[in-house]
C-alpha positions, 0 to 999 in steps of 0.5 A: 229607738235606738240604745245609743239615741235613748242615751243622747236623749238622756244625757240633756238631763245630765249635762247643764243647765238641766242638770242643775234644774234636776238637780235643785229640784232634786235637792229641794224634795229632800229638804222638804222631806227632812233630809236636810244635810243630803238635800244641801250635798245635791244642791252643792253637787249639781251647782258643781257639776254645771260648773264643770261640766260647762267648760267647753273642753270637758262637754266636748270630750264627754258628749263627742264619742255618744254624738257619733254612735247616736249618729251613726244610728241615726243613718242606720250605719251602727254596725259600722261605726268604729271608736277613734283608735290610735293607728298611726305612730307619732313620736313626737306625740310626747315631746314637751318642747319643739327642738330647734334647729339653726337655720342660715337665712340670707338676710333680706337687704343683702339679696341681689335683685335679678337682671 
């Protein structure tokens, strides 16, 4: 197996609703144990984690570049899987506002139909 396929296996522990179950379980022992203020911190963290990690853009961002190595590995193309890199300029890549430009547009009424 693989080292980028072992970490998609593990990461269905990490992200939710696994996580959360991990971590209540998790959470549980510790109260039970005597823990009680760590155990209460695991139960809060793991309930905050599947929130955040539940939003679509976050799990994407996250999962997406782990996915195409495990991919990857899975064609037997490891060695030629590259990470996204920039390498193509784009200037307008920081721009906060779409600068607009006066255009003369003929209105539709005033066009003479054809003969």
């Amino acid at each position: 197996m693989d080292f980028f396929t072992l970490l998609k296996f593990l990461t269905q522990f990490a992200m939710p609703p696994a996580s959360m179950a991990v971590g209540l379980l998790l959470g549980g022992v510790l109260l039970m144990v005597g823990l009680r203020r760590f155990g209460k911190l695991v139960v809060v963290l793991a309930i905050a984690e599947t929130l955040v990690m539940s939003f679509p853009p976050v799990a994407d961002a996250l999962l997406e570049p782990l996915q195409d190595k495990a991919r990857a590995a899975a064609l037997g193309r490891s060695a030629d899987w590259r990470a996204w890199s920039e390498d193509e300029s784009c200037p307008q890549r920081d721009a906060a506002v779409d600068a607009e430009v006066a255009v003369a547009i003929t209105a539709y009424c005033s066009l003479e139909p054809r003969r």
